[in-house]
N, C-alpha and C positions, 0 to 999 in steps of 0.2 A: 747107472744112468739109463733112462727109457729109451728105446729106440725111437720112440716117437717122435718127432720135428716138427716144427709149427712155421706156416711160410704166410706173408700176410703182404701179397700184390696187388695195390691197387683195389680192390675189393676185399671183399669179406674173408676170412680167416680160413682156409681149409687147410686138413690133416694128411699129411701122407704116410703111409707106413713103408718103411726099408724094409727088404730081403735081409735077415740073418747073414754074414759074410760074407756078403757080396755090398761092394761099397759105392756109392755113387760114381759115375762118371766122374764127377770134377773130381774128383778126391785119386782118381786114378791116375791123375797126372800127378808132374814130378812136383814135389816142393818148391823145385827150383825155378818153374816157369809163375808165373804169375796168372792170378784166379780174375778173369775176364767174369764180370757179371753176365747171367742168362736173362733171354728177355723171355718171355712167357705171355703168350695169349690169355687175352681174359676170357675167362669160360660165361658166355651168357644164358643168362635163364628167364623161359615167357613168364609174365605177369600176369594175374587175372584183375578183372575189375571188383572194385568192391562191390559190396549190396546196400551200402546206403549209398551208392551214386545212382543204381538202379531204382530204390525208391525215389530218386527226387527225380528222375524222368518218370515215372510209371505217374507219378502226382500231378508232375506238370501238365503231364495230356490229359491226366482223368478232369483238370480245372481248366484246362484253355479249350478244350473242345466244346463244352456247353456253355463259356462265356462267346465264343466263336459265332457258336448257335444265335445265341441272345442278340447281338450285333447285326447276324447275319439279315434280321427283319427287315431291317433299312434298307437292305438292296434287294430283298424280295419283295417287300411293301413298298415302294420307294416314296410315291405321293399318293397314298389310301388308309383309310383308316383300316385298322388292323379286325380280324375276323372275330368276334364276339364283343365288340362295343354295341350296346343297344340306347336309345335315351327312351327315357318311360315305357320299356317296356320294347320297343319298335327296333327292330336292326340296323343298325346301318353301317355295317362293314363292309368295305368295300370301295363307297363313297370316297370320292376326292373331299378336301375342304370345298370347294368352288360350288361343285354338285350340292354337299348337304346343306350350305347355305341357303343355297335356292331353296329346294327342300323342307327347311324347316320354317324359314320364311313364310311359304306357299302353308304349312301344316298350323302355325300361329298368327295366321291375319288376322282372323276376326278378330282370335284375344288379344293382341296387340291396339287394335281401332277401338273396339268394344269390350274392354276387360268385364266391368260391370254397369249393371244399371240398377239404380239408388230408385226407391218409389216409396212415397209416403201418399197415401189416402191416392187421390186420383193426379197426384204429381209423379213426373218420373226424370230423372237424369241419368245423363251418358259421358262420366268422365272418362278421356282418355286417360292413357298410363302414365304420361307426363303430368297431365292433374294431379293425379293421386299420389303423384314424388316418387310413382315406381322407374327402373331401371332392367332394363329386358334384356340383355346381352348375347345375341344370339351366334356372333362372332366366335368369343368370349369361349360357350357352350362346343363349337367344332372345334375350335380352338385343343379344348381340354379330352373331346375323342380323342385328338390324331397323336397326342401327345401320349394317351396311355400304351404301356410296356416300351417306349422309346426315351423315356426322358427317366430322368434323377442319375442314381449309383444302381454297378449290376444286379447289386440284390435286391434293390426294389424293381427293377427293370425285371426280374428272372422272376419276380414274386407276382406282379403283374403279368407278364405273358403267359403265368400257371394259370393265374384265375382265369384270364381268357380263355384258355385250354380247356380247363376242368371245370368251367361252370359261368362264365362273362361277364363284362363287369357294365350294370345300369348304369348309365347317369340321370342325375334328377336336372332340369334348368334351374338355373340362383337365379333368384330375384332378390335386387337391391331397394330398399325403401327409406323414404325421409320420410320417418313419419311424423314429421312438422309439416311438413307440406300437406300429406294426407288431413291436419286438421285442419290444416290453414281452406283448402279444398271445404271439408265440410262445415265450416263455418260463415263460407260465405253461402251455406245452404239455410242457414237461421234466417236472415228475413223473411224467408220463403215456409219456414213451417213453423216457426214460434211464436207466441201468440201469448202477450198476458192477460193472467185470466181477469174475467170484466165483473167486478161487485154489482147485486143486484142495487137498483136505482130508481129511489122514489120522488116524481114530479109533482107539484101542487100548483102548477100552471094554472090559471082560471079556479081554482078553485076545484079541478078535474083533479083526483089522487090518481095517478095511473103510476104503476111499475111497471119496468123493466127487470126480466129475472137476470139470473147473474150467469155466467158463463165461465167454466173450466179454460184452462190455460195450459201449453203447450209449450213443453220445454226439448230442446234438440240436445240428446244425449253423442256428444262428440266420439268419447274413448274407446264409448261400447259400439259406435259406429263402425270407428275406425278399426276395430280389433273384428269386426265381421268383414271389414272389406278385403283384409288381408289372407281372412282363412279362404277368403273365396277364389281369387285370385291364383294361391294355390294350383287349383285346380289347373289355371291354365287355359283354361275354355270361358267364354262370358258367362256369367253367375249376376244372377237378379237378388239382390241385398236390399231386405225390408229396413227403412232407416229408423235408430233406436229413437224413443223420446217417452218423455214421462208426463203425465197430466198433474197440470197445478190448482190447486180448491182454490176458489176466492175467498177473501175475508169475510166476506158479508154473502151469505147464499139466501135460496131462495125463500126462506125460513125466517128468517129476520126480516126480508121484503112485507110478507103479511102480516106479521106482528104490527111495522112500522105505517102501513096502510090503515090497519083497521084506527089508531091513536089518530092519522092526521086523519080520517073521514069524520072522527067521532069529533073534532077542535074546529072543523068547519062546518059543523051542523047547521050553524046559527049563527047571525048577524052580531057585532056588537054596537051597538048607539053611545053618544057620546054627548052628555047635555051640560050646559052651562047656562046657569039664567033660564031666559026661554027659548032656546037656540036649543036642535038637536041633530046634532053631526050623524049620520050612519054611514056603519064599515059595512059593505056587504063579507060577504065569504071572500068573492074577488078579493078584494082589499085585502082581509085575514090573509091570505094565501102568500101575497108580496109579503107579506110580516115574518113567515116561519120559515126557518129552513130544515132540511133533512141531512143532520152530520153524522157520517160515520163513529162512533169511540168502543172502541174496543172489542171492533168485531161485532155490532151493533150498527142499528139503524135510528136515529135519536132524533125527534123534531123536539125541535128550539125555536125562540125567539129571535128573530136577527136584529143584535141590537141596533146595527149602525143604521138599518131601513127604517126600524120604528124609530129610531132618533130623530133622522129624516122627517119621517111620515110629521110627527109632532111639531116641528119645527114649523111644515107646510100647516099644523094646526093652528098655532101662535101667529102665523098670518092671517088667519081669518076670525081667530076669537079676539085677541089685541085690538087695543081700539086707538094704537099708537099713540105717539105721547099724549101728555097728561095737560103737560105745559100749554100760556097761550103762546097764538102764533104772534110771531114780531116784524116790522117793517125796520130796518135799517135804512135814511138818509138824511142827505143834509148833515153827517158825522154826529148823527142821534140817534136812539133807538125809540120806537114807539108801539106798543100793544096793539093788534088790529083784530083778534078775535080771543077773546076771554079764554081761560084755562078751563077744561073740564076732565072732573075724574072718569077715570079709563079705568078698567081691568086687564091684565097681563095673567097670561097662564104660569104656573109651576111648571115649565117643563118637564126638570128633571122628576116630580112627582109624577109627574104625568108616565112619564117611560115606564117606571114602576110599578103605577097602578095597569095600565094597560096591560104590560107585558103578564103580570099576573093573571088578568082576565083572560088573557088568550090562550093560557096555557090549562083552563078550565074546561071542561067540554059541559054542552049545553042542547036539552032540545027547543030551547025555548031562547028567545032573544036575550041577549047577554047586557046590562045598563051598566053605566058609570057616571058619574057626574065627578068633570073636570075639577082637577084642584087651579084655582084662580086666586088672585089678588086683587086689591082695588089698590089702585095709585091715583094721588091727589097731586095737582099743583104745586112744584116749588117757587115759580117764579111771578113774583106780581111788580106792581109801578116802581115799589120804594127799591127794590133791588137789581131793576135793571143796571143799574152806575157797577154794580158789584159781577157782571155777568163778562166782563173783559171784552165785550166787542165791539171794539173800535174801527176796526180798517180790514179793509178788503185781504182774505188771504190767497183766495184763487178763484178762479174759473174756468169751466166747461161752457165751447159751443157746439152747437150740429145745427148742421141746415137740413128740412125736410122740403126742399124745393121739390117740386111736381107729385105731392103725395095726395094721393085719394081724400076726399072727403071722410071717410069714416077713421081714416090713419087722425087727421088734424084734431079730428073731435077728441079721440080718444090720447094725443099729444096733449090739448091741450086740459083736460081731466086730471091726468096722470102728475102733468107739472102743479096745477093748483093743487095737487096733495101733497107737493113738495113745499112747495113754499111757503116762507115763515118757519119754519119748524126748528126748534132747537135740540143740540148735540151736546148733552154733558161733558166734561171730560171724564178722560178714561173709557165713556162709552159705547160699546159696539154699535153704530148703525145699521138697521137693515131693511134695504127698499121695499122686500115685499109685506113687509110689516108696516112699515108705514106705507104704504099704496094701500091694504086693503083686500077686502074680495073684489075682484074684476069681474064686475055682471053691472046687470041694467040700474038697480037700485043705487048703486058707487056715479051712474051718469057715465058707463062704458058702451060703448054699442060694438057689432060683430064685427072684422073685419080678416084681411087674410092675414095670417101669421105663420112661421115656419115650425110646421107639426112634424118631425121626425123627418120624413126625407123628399116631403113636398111642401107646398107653400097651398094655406087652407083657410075656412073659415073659422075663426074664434074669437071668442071674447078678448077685447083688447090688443087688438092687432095695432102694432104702432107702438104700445108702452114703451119697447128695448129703446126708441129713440128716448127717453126721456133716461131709463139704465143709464145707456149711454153716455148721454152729459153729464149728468152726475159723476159718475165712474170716473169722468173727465177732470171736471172738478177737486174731486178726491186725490189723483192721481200727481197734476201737479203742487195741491197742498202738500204733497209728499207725505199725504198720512197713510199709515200702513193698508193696503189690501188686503183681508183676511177672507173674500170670497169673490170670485168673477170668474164669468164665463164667456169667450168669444163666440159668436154665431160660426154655425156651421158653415155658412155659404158668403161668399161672397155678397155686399151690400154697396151699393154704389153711393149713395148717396153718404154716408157714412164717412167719405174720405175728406167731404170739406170742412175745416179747422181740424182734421184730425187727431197733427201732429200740436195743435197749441200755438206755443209762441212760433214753433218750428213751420208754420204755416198746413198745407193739406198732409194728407197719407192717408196709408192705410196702417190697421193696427191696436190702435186704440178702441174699442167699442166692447159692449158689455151685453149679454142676452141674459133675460130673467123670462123664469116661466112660474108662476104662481105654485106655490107649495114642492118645487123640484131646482130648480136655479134660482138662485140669489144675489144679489151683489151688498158685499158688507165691507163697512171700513171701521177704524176705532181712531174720536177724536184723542190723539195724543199733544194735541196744544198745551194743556194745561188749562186750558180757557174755554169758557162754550163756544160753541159755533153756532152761527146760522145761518141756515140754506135757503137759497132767497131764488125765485124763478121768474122771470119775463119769456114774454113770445114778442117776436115782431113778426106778426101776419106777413103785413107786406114783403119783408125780404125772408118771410117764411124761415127765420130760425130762430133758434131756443137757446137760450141762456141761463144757466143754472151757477148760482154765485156764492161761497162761503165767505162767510163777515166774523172777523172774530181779532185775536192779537197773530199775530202773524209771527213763524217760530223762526228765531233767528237760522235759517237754512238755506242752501239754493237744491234747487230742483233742473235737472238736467235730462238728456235723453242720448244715446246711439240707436244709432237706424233708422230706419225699420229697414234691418237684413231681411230680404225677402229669396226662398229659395226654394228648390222641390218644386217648380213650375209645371204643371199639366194642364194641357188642352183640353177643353170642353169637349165631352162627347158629342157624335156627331151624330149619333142615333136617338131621334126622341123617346119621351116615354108616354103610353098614354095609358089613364086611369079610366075604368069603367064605372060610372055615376049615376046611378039607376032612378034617382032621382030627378033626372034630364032628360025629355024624349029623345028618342033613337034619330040619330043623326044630327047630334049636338055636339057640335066641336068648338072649346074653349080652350086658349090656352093661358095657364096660370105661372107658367114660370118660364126664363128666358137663361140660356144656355150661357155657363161663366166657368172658368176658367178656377183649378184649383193652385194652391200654394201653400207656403210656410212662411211668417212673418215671425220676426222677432226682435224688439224691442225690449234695450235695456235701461233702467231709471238709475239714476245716480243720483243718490240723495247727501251732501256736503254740508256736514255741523261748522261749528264757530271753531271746533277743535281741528279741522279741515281730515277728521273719522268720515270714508264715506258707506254706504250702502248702497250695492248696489244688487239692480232686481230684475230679473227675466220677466216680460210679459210676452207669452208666447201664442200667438193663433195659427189655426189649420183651416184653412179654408177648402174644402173639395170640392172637385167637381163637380159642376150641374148640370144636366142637358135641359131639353127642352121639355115642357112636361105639358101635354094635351089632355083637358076631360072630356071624355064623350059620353053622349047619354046612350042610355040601353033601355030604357022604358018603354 
């Protein structure tokens, strides 16, 4: 057996080795006493530390001491921006917030009041920043200094306070922009520089060919604007921005103008005459000139014929070549009818040939005067003794009056003219009437003499001054037969006299009256009776008015009226006018017109069948103002 023993107190396991014959203590006692256990001090032994407790302190310092550092800014810096923040360039470390506000403020006023100024040709603008939908945040800008190397996580923090160190960090200013706003901004700049382009423009006024050349057009380039004002602004400093735009070509340039010049000089060379019979009408150039007009098609400049003037124009011909009805004239009384002046054949123009041939001739050029002879008809009498009983006019179907109380001497003559060419006359069915065709030419030879009439916007001398009253009743007459009006004109002006019997059965007004001007206004109706008619006229000097009567079968109808709504009331100017008359010696003062009062009348007819269908019809007039109107002479 080893002398070796193993003893294991409390701690770890050590070995003792015994002396060769020599026996432990305990063992030297007797057997017989009993073995008291020993107690034994435990033997201690120093510790060192480990080296990986040593790395995780040697780590910790080497990382908390430059996050320390990082940190430590905030109470070295406390309220300044940190040392190497610059904006554009400029330092400003050091700076409180409070200080670089002012500062930077103080270093962007102008660009802030005056960012830019817009200039096109000799125009210039100065939007501010709020114009232009900019945003300048200058706050915002120290804001973002004070913030660098103190703000985020340490590594951006430690990453920042390097760049400061080793090289510092710019800021630029943000600008914020709407650039809705910025177009909105330059589009209320288009009024002001755009401009469409003007096609050159040929007149044949008097027969004068004059053009106008054409002019280029101007368009406001928005996007390209706005994309210059932003790069300018940039900048930062006020910047002058030439504004963008594009020129626009006209359709018709000045190339076509002369083309279209030399055709209409060459078309008014020369007169055209106009003969029928032994009658010969002449059109000066004047005249020619009303006829043509100068229409653009396709990028050209084209003179044409105007049909609806030369329609016109011929219409006013057929008044004076017509030798109105054919028929004789007839007396209705006593519920008879009676022949009072025998039938004679008339001539009537071809109008529509007539448009035709002219229009051709005009479109001819000539150095020499241009002839035509009218296409006409001859018309003969339908109605003689045996077939009056056959012609339906029995009984009164209406009437028009007017009074021309206090009118001039030359008005009455040429009233009572006008009526005796009314009178007797008969109205086919179906057939258009029209006054100035049966009237006639209005000159000396018809038994008209001069008087004053209304000439466009004064009151003058002319042949057949007066007639409109005889229009007038007529008109009147027509109106309540309830036969169709298919032409009438109100006078421009107010007419006083003209209100009494205005309204008919409805007693005066105003409203009712009709203005004809030879070969330009008309007044036309169509007998729709089914029956002839006829227009029968009395004067009664003494109570100075006129009576204009249709006699025929009378259509089972009523004729009715509202109004006369009168509205749009203005007061006569209160400034005369006065016309120079070189014809009057000097220091002749007449006056030819009396100051009236403008409006709107309107009056509506209500026409009611047997079927109790009605129709009803606007007759509307405008009366304008008139002042007073003085001639003086200047001779």
């Amino acid at each position: 057996m080893p002398n070796d023993r193993y003893y294991q107190e409390y701690g770890p396991i050590y070995r003792r080795r015994v002396r060769q014959g020599v026996a432990p203590a305990d063992d030297e006692r007797s057997s017989e006493e009993p073995r008291r256990p020993r107690t034994r001090r435990p033997v201690r032994h120093r510790r060192r530390t480990p080296l990986r407790v040593w790395f995780v302190i040697v780590s910790f310092c080497a990382v908390a001491f430059p996050f320390g550092v990082i940190y430590a800014v905030d109470v070295i810096y406390p309220d300044i921006i940190l040392p190497g923040v610059s904006i554009r360039g400029e330092s400003v470390g050091g700076y409180s917030r409070a200080d670089l506000i002012i500062e930077l403020r103080q270093r962007y006023r102008t660009f802030e009041q005056q960012p830019v100024t817009l200039t096109f040709r000799d125009r210039s603008w100065r939007p501010t920043l709020t114009d232009l939908g900019v945003a300048f945040d200058i706050e915002q800008l120290v804001n973002n200094a004070f913030t660098l190397g103190r703000s985020g996580d340490p590594f951006t923090r430690a990453y920042e306070l390097w760049l400061l160190w080793r090289e510092g960090i710019d800021l630029t200013p943000r600008l914020t922009v709407d650039l809705a706003q910025t177009q909105r901004y330059l589009l209320g700049l288009a009024p002001h520089i755009e401009q469409m382009p003007t096609d050159a423009v040929l007149s044949l006024a008097d027969a004068r060919v004059v053009g106008q050349p054409s002019r280029p057009g101007t368009q406001l380039l928005i996007d390209a604007t706005a994309n210059d004002v932003l790069l300018a602004i940039q900048q930062l400093q006020p910047q002058t921005v030439v504004v963008r735009t594009r020129q626009l070509a006209p359709l018709i340039d000045d190339t076509d103008l002369v083309i279209a010049q030399q055709i209409a000089t060459q078309l008014l060379r020369s007169p055209i005459e106009l003969q029928v019979a032994d009658q010969t009408i002449t059109w000066t150039p004047e005249r020619l000139a009303e006829l043509l007009q100068v229409t653009p098609v396709n990028g050209q400049l084209t003179i044409q014929v105007h049909s609806e003037r030369l329609t016109r124009a011929v219409e006013g011909l057929a008044q004076v070549i017509d030798t109105g009805t054919a028929e004789p004239r007839l007396r209705f009384s006593d519920g008879g009818l009676r022949i009072v002046t025998e039938g004679q054949a008339g001539r009537r123009l071809r109008q529509a040939d007539a448009v035709t041939a002219i229009a051709e001739l005009l479109m001819q050029p000539s150095l020499i005067t241009r002839t035509l002879v009218l296409p006409v008809e001859q018309i003969e009498p339908q109605i003689t003794a045996e077939t009056l009983d056959s012609l339906g006019i029995v009984e009164l179907v209406a009437e028009g009056r007017s009074s021309f109380a206090g009118s001039a001497p030359y008005r009455i003559t040429n009233i009572r003219v006008g009526a005796a060419r009314m009178n007797g006359v008969l109205i086919a069915p179906g057939e258009e009437f029209s006054f100035n065709r049966q009237l006639g030419e209005v000159n000396a030879e018809n038994g008209f003499v001069e008087g004053y009439a209304i000439i466009g916007n004064r009151t003058q001398l002319e042949w057949g001054g007066g007639v409109c009253q005889v229009s007038t009743t007529v008109f009147r007459a027509a109106f309540w037969a309830g036969l169709p009006i298919t032409e009438r004109h109100a006078h421009s002006f107010y007419i006083s006299w003209y209100d009494r019997f205005g309204l008919g059965p409805n007693g005066d007004g105003q409203g009712l009256d009709a203005a004809i001007f030879t070969g330009v206004q008309d007044l036309k109706f169509v007998n729709d009776t089914g029956h002839w008619l006829l227009m029968q006229t009395s004067i009664d000097e003494q109570a100075q008015v006129l009576v204009v009567q249709l006699y025929g079968t009378r259509p089972q109808r009523e004729v009715r009226i509202e109004g006369p709504i009168i509205a749009n009331e203005v007061r006569a100017p209160s400034e005369p006018v006065y016309i120079d008359d070189p014809s009057l010696p000097r220091g002749t003062l007449r006056q030819t017109d009396v100051a009236r009062g403008g409006r709107d009348i309107s009056i509506y007819r209500i026409v009611t069948d047997t079927n109790g269908q009605e129709r009803r019809e606007l007759f509307f007039t405008r009366f304008r103002p008139w002042p007073n109107i003085f001639v003086r002479g200047t001779r």
